[in-house]
KEBA-637762 format. One line per field, with one value per atom (N, C-alpha, C, O): residue number from 1; chain; atom name; x, y, z. Coordinates in steps of 0.001 Angstrom, whole numbers, plus 500000, padded with zeros to 6 digits. Layout:
pos = (NUM,...)
unit = (A,...)
site = (CA,...)
u = (X,...)
v = (Y,...)
w = (Z,...)
//
This chain:
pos = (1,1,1,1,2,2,2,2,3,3,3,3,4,4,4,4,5,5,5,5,6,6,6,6,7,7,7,7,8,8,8,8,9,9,9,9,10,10,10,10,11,11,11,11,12,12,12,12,13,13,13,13,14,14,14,14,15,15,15,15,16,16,16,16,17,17,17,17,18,18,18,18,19,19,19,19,20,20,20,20,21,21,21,21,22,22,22,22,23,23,23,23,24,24,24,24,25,25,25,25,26,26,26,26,27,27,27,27,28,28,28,28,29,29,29,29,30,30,30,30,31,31,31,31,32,32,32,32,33,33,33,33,34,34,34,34,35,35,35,35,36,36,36,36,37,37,37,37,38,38,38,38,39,39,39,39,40,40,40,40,41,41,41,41,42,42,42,42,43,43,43,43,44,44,44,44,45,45,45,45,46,46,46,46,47,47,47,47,48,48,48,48,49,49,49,49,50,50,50,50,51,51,51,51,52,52,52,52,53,53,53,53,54,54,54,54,55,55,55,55,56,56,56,56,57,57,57,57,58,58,58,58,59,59,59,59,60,60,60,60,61,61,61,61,62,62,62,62,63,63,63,63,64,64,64,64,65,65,65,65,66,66,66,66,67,67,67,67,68,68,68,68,69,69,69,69,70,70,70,70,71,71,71,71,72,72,72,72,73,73,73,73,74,74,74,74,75,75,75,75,76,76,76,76,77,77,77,77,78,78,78,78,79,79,79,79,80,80,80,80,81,81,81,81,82,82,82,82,83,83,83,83,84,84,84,84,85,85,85,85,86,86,86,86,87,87,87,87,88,88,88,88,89,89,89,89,90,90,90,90,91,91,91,91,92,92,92,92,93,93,93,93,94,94,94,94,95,95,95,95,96,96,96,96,97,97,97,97,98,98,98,98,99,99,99,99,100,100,100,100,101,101,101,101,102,102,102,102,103,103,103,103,104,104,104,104,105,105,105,105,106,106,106,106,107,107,107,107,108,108,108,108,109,109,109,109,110,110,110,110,111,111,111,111,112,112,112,112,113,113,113,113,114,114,114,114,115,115,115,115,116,116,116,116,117,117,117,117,118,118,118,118,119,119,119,119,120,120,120,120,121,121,121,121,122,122,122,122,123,123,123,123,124,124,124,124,125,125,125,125,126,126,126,126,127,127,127,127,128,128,128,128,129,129,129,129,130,130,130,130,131,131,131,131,132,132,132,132,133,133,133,133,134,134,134,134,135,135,135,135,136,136,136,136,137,137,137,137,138,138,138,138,139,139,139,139,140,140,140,140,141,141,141,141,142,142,142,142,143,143,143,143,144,144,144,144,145,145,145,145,146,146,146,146,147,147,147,147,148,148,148,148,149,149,149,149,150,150,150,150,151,151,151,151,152,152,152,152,153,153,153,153,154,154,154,154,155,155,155,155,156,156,156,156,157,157,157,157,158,158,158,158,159,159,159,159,160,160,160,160,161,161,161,161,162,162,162,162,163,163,163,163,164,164,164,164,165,165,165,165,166,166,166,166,167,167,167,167,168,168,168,168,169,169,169,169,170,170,170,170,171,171,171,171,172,172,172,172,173,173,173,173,174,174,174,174,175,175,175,175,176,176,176,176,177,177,177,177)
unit = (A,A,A,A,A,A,A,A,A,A,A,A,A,A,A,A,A,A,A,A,A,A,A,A,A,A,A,A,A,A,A,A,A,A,A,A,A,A,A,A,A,A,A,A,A,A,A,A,A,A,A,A,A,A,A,A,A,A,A,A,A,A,A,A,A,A,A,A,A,A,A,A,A,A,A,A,A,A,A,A,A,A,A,A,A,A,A,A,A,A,A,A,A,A,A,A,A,A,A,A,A,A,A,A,A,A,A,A,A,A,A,A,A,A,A,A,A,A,A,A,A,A,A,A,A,A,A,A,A,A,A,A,A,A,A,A,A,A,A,A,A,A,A,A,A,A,A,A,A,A,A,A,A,A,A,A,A,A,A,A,A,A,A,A,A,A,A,A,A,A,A,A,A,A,A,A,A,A,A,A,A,A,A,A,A,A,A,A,A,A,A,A,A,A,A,A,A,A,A,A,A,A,A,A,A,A,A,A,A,A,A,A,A,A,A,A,A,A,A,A,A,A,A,A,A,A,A,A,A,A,A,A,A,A,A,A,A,A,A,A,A,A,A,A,A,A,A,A,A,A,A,A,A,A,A,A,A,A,A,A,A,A,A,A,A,A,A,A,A,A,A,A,A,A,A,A,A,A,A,A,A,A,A,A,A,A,A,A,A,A,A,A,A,A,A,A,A,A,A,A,A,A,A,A,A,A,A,A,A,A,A,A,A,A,A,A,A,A,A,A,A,A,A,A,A,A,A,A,A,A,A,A,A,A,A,A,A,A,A,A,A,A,A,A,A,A,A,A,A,A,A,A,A,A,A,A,A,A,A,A,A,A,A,A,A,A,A,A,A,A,A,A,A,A,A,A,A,A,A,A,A,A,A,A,A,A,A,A,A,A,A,A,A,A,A,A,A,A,A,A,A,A,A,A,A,A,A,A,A,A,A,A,A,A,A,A,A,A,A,A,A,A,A,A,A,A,A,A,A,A,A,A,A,A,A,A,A,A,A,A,A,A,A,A,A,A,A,A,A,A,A,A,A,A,A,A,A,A,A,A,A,A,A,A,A,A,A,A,A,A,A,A,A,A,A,A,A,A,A,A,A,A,A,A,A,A,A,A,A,A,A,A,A,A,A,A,A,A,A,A,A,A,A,A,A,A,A,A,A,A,A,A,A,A,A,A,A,A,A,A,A,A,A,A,A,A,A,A,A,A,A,A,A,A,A,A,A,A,A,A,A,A,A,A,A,A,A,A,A,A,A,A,A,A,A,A,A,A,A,A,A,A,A,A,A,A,A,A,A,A,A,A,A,A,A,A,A,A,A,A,A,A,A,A,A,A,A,A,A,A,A,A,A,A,A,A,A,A,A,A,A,A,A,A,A,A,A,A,A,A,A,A,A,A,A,A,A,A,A,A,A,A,A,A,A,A,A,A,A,A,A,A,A,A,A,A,A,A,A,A,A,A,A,A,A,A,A,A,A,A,A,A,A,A,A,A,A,A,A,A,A,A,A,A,A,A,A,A,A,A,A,A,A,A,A,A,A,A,A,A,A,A,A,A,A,A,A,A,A,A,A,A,A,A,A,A,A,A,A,A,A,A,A,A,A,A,A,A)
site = (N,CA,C,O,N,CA,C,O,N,CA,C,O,N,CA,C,O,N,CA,C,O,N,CA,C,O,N,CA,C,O,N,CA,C,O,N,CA,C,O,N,CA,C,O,N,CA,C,O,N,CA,C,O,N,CA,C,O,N,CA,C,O,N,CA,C,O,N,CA,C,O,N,CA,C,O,N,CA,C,O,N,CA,C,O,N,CA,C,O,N,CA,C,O,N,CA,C,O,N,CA,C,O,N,CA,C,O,N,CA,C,O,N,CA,C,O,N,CA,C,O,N,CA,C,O,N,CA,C,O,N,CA,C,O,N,CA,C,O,N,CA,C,O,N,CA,C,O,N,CA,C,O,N,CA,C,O,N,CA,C,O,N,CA,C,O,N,CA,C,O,N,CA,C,O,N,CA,C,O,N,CA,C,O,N,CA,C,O,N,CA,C,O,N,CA,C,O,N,CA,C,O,N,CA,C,O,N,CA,C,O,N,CA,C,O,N,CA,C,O,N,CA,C,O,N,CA,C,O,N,CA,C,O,N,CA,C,O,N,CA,C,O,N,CA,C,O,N,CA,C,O,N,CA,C,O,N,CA,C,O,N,CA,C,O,N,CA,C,O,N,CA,C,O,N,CA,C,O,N,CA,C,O,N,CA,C,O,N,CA,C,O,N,CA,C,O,N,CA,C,O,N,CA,C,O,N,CA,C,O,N,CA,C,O,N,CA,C,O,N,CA,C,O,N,CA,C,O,N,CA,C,O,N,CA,C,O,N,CA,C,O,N,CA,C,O,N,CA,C,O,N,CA,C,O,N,CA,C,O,N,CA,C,O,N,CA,C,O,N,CA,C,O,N,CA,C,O,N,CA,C,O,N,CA,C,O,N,CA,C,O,N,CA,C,O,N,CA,C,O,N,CA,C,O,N,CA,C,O,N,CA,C,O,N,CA,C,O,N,CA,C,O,N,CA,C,O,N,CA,C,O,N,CA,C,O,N,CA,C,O,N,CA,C,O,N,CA,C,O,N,CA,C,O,N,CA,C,O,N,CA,C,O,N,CA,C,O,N,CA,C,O,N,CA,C,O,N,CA,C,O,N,CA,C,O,N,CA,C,O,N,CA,C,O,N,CA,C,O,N,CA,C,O,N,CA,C,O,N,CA,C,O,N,CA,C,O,N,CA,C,O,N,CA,C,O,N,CA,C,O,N,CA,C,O,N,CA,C,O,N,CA,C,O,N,CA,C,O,N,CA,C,O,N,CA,C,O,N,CA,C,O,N,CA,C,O,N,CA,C,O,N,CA,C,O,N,CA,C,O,N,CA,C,O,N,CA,C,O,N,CA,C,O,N,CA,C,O,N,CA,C,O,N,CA,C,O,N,CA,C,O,N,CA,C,O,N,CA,C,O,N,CA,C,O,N,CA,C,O,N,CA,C,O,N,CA,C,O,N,CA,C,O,N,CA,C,O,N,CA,C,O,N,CA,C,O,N,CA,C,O,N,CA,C,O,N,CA,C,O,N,CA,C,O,N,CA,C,O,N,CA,C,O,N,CA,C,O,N,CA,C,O,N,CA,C,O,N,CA,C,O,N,CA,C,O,N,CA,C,O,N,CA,C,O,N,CA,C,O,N,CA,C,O,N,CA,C,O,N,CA,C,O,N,CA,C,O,N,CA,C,O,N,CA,C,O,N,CA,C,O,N,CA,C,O,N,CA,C,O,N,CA,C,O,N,CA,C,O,N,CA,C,O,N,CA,C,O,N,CA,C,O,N,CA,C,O,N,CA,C,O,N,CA,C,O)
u = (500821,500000,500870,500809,501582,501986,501491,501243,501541,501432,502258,503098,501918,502962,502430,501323,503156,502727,502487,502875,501647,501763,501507,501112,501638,501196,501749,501999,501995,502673,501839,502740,500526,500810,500632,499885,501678,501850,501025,501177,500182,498558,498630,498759,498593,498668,497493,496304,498651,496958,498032,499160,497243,497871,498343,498143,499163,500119,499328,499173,498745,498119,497296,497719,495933,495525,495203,494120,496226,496001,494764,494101,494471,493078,493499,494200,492944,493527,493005,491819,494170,493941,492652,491586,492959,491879,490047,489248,490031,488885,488552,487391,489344,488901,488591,487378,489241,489168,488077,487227,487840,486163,485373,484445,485492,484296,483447,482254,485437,485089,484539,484129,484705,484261,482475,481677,482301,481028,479806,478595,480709,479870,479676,479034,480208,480269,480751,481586,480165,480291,481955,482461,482382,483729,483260,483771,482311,482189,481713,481752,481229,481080,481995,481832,483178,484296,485485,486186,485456,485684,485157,485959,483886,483306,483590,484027,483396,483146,485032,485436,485838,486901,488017,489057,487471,487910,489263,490268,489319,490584,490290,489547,491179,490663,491016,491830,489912,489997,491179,491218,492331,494246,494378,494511,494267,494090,493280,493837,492038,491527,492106,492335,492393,493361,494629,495171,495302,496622,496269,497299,495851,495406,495110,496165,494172,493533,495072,495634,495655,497253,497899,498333,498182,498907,498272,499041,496627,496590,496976,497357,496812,496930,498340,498661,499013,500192,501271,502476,500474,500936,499832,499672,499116,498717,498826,498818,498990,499078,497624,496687,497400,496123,496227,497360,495262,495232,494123,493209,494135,493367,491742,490917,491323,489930,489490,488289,490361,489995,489353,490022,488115,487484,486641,486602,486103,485252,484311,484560,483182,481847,481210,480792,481075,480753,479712,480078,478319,477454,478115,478443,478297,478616,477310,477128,476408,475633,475947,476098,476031,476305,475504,474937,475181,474242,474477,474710,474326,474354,475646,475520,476914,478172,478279,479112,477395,477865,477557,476362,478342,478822,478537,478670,478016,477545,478335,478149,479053,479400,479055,479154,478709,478373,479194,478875,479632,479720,478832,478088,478942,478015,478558,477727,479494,480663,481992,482725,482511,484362,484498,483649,485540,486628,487080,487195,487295,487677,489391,489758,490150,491461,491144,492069,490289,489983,489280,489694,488498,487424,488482,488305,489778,490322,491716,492592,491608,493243,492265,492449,491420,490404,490151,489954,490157,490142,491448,491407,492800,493706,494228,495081,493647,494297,493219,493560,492056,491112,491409,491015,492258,492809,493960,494185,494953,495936,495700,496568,494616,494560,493398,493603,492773,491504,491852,491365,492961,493295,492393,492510,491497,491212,489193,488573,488710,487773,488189,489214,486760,487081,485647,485919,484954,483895,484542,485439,484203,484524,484283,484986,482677,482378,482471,482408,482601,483728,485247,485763,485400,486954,487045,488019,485666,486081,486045,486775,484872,484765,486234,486780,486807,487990,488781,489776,488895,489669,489914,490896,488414,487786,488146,488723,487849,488081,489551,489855,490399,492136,492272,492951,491430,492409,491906,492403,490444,490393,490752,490939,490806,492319,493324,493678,493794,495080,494975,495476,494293,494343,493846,494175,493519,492850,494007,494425,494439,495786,496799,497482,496978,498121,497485,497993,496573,496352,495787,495448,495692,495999,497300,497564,498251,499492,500200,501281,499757,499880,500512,500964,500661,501321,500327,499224,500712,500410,500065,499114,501110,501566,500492,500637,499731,498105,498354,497898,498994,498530,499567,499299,500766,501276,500843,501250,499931,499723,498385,497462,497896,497001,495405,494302,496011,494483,493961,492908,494820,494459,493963,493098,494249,494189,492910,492305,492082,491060,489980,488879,490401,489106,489201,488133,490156,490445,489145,488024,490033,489341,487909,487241,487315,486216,484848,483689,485907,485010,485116,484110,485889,485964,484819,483925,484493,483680,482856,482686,482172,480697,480414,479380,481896,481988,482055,481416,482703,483211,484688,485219,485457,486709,487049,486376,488308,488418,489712,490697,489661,490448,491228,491055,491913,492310,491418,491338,490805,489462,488475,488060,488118,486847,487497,486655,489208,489979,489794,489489,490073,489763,488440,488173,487821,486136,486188,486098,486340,486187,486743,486047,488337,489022,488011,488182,486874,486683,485620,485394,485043,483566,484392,483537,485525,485841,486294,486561,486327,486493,487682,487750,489021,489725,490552,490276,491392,491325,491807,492865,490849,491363,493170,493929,493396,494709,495870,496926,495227,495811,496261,497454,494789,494553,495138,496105,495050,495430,496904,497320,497689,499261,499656,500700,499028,499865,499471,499896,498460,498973,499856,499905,500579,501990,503119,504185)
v = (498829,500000,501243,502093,501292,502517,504346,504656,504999,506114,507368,507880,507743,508310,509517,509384,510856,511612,511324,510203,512322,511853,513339,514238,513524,514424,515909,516226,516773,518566,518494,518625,518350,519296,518164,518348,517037,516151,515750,515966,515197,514363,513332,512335,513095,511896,511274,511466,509939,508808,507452,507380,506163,505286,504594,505064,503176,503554,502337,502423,501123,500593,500766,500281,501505,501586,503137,503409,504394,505784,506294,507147,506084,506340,507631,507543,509191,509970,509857,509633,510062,510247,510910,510464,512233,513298,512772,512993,511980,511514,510372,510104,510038,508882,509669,509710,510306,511398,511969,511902,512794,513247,512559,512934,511036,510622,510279,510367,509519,509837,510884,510745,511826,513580,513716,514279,513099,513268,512045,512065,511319,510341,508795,507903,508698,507333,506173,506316,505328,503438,503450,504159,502936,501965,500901,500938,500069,498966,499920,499508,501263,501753,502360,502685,502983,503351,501937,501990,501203,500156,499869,499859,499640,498876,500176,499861,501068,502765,502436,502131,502549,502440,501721,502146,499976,498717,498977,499004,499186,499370,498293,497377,498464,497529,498650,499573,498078,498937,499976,501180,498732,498948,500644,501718,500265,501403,502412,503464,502560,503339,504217,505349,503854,504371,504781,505715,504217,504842,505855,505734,506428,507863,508275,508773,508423,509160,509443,510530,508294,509038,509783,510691,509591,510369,511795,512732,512125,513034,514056,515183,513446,514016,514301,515486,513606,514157,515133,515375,515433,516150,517560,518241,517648,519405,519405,518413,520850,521405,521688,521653,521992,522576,523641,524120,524336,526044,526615,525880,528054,528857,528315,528169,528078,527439,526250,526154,525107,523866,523723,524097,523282,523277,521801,520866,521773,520547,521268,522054,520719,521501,520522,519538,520605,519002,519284,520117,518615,518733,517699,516574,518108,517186,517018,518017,515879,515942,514846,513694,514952,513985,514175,515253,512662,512660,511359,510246,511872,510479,509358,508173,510021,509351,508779,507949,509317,508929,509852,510142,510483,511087,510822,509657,512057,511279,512865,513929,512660,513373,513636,512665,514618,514459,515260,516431,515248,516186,516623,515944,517913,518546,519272,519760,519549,520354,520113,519694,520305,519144,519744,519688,520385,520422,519016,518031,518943,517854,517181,516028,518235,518028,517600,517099,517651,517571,516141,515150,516037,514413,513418,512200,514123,512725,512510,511668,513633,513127,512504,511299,512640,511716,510253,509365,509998,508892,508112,506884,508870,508522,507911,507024,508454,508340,507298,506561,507290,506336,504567,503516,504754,503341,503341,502203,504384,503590,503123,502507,503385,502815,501501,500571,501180,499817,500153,500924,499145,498817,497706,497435,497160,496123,496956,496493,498020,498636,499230,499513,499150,499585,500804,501849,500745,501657,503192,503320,504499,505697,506440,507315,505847,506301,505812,506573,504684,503833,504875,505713,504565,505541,506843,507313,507602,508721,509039,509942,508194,507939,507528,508267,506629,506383,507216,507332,507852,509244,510221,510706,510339,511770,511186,511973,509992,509339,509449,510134,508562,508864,509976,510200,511303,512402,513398,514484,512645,513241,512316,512703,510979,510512,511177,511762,511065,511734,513200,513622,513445,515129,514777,515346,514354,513840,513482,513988,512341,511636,512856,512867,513839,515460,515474,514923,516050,516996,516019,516817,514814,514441,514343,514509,513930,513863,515232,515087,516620,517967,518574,519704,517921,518408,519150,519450,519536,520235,519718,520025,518599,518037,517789,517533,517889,518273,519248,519682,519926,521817,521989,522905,521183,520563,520530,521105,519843,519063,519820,519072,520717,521153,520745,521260,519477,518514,518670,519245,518087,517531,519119,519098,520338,521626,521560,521418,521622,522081,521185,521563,520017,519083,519221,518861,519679,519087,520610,520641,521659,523384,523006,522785,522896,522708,521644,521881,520246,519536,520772,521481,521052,522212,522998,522658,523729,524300,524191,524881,522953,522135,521471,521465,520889,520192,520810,520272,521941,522542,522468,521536,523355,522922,521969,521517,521178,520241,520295,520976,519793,519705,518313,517224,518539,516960,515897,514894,516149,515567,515096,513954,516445,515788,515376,515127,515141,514200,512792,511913,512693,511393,510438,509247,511534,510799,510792,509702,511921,511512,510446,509557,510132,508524,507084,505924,507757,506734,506074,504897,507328,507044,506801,506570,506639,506546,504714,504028,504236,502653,502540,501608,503342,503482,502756,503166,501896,500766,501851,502480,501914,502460,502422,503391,501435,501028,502042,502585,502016,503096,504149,504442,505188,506177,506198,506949,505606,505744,505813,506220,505299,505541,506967,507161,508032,509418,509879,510996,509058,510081,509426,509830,508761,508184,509031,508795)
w = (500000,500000,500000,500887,499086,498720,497839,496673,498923,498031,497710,498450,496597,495895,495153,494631,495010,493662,492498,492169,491221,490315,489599,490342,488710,487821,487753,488916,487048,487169,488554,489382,489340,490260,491972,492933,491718,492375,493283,494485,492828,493475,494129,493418,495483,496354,496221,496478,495424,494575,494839,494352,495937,495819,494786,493666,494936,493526,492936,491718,493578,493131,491992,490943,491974,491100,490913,490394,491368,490802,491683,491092,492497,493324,494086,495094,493461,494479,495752,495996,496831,498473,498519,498942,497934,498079,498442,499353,497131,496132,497827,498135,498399,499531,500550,500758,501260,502183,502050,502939,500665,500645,500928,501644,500360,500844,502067,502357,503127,504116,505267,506419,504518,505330,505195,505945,504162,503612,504759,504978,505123,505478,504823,505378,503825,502768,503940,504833,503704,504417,504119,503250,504615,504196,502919,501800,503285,501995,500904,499745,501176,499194,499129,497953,499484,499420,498889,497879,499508,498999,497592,496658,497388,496342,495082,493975,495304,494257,493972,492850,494997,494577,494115,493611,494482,494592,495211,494501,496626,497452,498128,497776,499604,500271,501748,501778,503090,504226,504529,504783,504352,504738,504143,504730,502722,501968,502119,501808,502518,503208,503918,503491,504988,506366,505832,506424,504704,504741,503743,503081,503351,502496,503638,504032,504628,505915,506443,506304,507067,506948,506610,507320,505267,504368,504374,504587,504112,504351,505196,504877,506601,508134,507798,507708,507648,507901,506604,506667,505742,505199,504926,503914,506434,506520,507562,508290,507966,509365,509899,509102,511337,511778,511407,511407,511008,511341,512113,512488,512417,513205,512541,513443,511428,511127,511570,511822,511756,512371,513315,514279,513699,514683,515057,514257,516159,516472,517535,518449,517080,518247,518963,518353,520042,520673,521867,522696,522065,522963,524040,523664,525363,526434,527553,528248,527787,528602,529945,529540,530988,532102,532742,532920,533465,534281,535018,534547,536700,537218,537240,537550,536835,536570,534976,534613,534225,533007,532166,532135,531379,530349,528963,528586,527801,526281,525888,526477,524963,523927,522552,521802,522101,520897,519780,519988,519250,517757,516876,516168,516945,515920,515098,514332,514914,513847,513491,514387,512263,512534,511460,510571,511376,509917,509253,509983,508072,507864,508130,507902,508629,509585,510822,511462,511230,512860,512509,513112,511798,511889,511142,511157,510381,509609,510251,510052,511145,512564,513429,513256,514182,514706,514227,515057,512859,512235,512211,512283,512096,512063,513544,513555,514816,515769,516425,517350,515950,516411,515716,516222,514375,513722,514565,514976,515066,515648,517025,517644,517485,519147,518380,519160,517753,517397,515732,514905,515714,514138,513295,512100,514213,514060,513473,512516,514265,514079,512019,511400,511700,510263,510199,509609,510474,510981,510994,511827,510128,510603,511619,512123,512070,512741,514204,515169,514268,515561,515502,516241,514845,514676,515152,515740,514796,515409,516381,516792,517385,518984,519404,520222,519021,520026,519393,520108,518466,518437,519502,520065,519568,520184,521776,522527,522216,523416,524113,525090,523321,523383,523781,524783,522835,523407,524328,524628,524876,526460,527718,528872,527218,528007,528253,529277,527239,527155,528294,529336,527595,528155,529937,530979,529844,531520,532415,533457,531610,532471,532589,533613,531714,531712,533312,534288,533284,534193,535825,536699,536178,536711,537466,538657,536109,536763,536391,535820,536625,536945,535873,536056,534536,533364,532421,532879,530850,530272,529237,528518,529062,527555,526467,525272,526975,525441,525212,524154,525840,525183,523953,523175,523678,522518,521529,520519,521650,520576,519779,520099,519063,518249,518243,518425,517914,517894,519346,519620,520275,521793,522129,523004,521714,522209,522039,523101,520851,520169,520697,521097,520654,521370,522505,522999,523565,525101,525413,525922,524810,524775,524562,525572,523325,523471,524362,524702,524482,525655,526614,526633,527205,528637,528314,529090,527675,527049,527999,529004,527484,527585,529212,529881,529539,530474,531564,532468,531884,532727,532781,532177,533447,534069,534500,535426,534017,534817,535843,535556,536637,537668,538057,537508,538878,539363,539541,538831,540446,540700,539726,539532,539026,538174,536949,536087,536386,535550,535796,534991,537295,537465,537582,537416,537931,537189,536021,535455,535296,533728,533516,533025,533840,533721,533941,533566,534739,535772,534732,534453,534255,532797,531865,531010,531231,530227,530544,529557,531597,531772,532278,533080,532072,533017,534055,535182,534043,535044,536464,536436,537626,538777,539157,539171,539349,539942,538824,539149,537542,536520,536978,537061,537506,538003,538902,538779,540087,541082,541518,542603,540380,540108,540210,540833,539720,539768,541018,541314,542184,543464,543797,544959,543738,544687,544472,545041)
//
């Protein structure tokens, strides 16, 4: 599954059968199944994901990228929703949701444990009293906007969030020592 340029204005199109990245990526942005992406393009899943790759990593975030997300909790459990996404923000989501469940082929599975990972992530920072999401672009924009919705989070209410997200305690419970 190689991809490669092609053409005066060098078009990332796997090399297999010339399929631009682009042309997959849209579809995934749009909402298209994996099996008609597949079938429309005769790829196969693998291929899928490595254009979603390739894309991600050859653009930067910018000041337009965004993700808009309804957070409702109740009762110790937590529902997130998305209601708005650039297509940098939903296809690094996709990208980071195949590398934690490689085995998930679903976009829309994908973008939950995307979106999941990186309020982990961002949870476990600030538990163990660091920053290190504020790094990272993506983790900024989603961590910023859950806060939004969620409230502030704190030490405390990190580790509940850990706690709804499944979390193994004994995990958690490692950064007070």
């Amino acid at each position: 599954m190689s991809i490669s340029t092609r053409g005066p204005r060098n078009i990332m199109v796997l090399d297999r059968n010339c399929v631009p990245v682009n042309s997959i990526c849209d579809q995934l942005c749009i909402g298209t199944e994996t099996k008609v992406i597949q079938r429309r393009f005769a790829i196969t899943v693998d291929e899928i994901y490595s254009c979603v790759d390739a894309w991600v990593d050859t653009r930067i975030c910018t000041e337009q990228d965004f993700i808009k997300l309804s957070v409702f909790s109740h009762e110790g459990e937590f529902d997130v929703s998305t209601t708005g996404i650039t297509d940098y923000v939903f296809l690094s989501l996709l990208a980071l949701g195949r590398l934690t469940h490689p085995e998930v082929t679903n976009a829309s599975m994908l973008h939950a444990f995307g979106l999941e990972s990186i309020i982990t992530d961002c949870c476990f920072d600030i538990v163990s009293g660091n920053t290190h999401y504020e790094m990272s672009e993506l983790h900024d924009i989603v961590f910023q906007e859950f806060s939004r919705h969620y409230g502030a989070v704190d030490k405390s209410s990190a580790k509940e969030l850990l706690r709804w997200l499944k979390v193994d305690n004994d995990t958690i419970e490692e950064f007070d020592e």
